[in-house]
C-alpha positions as CSV (number, residue, x, y, z in Angstrom):
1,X,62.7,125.7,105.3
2,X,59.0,126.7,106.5
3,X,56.9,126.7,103.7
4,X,52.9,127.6,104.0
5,X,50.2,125.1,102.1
6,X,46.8,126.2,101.8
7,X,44.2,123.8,101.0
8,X,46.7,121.1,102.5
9,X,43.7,118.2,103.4
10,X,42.8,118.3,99.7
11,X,44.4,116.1,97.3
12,X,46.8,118.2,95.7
13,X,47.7,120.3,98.7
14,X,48.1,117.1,100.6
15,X,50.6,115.3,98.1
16,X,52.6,118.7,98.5
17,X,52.8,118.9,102.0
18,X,54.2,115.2,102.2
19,X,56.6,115.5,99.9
20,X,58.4,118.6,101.2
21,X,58.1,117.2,104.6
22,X,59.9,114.0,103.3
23,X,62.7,116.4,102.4
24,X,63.3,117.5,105.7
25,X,60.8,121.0,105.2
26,X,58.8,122.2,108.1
27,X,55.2,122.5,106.5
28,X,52.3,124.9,107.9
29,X,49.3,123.4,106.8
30,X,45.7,125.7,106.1
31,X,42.8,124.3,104.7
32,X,39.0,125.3,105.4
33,X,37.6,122.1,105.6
34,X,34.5,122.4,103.2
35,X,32.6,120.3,102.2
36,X,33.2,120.4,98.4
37,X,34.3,116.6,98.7
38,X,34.0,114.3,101.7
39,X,35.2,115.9,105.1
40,X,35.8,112.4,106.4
41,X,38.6,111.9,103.5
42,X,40.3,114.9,104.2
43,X,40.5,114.8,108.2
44,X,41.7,111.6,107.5
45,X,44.9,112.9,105.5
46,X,45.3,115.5,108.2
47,X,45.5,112.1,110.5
48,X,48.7,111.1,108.2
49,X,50.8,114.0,109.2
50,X,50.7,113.3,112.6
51,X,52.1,110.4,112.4
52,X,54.8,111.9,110.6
């Protein structure tokens, strides 16, 4: 399935997006990249998924 995350770098958003893509889910990832918490931390998740 393709599913659609908004705010997938933030903690939430990021939890969500790795566990549908553990279940086999093609995820689309949005996420504005504000700086209502550190920027750093969040580019850092985004670093995760390509891994993956």
């Amino acid at each position: 399935m393709k599913i659609l995350i908004t705010g997938s770098s933030g903690f939430i958003g990021f939890h969500l997006s790795k566990l549908l893509l553990d279940e086999g889910n093609i995820v689309h990832g949005f996420d504005s990249m504000n700086n209502y918490y550190d920027v750093q931390l969040k580019k850092s998740r985004l670093k995760n998924f390509n891994k993956l």
